[in-house]
C-alpha positions as CSV (number, residue, x, y, z in Angstrom):
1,X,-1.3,0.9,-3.3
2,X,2.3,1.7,-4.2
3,X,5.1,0.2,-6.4
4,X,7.4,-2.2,-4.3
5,X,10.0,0.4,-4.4
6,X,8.3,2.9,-2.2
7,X,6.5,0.4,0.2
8,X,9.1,0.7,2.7
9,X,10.1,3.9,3.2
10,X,6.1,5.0,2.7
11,X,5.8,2.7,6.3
12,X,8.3,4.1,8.0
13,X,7.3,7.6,7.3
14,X,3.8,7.1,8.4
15,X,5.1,4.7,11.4
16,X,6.9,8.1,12.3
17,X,4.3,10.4,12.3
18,X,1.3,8.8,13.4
19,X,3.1,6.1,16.7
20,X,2.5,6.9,19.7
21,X,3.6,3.7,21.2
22,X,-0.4,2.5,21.9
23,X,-1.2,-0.8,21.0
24,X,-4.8,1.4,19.6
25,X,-2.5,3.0,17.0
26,X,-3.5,0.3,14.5
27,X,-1.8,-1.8,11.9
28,X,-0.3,-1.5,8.6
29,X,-0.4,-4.4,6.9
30,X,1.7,-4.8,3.1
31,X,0.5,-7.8,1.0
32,X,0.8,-8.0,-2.6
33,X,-1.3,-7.6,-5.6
34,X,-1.6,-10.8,-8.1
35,X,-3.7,-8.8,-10.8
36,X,-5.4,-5.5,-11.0
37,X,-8.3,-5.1,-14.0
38,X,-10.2,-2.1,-14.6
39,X,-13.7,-3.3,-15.9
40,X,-14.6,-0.6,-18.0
41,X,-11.9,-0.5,-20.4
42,X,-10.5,-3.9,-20.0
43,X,-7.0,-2.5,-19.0
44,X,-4.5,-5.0,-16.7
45,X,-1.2,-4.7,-14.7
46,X,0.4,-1.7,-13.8
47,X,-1.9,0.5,-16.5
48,X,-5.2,-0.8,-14.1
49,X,-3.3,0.4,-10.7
């Protein structure tokens, strides 16, 4: 996971490095997050990322 900032320029990087032009390279695939929680300590949002 990263902030909506970085999302794009993380792909391309690793689209750079890693492409070899297969269609067995794999997929990236960006969706977003609705909520995060972390159970132990109750925390949401951007604190539980």
């Amino acid at each position: 996971m990263v902030e909506n900032s970085l999302a794009k320029r993380i792909v391309d990087d690793v689209l750079n490095a890693t492409s070899t032009g297969s269609y067995y390279d794999g997929r990236i695939i960006v969706s977003d997050i609705a909520e995060a929680y972390v159970i132990g300590s109750k925390e949401t949002g951007d604190v539980a990322l």
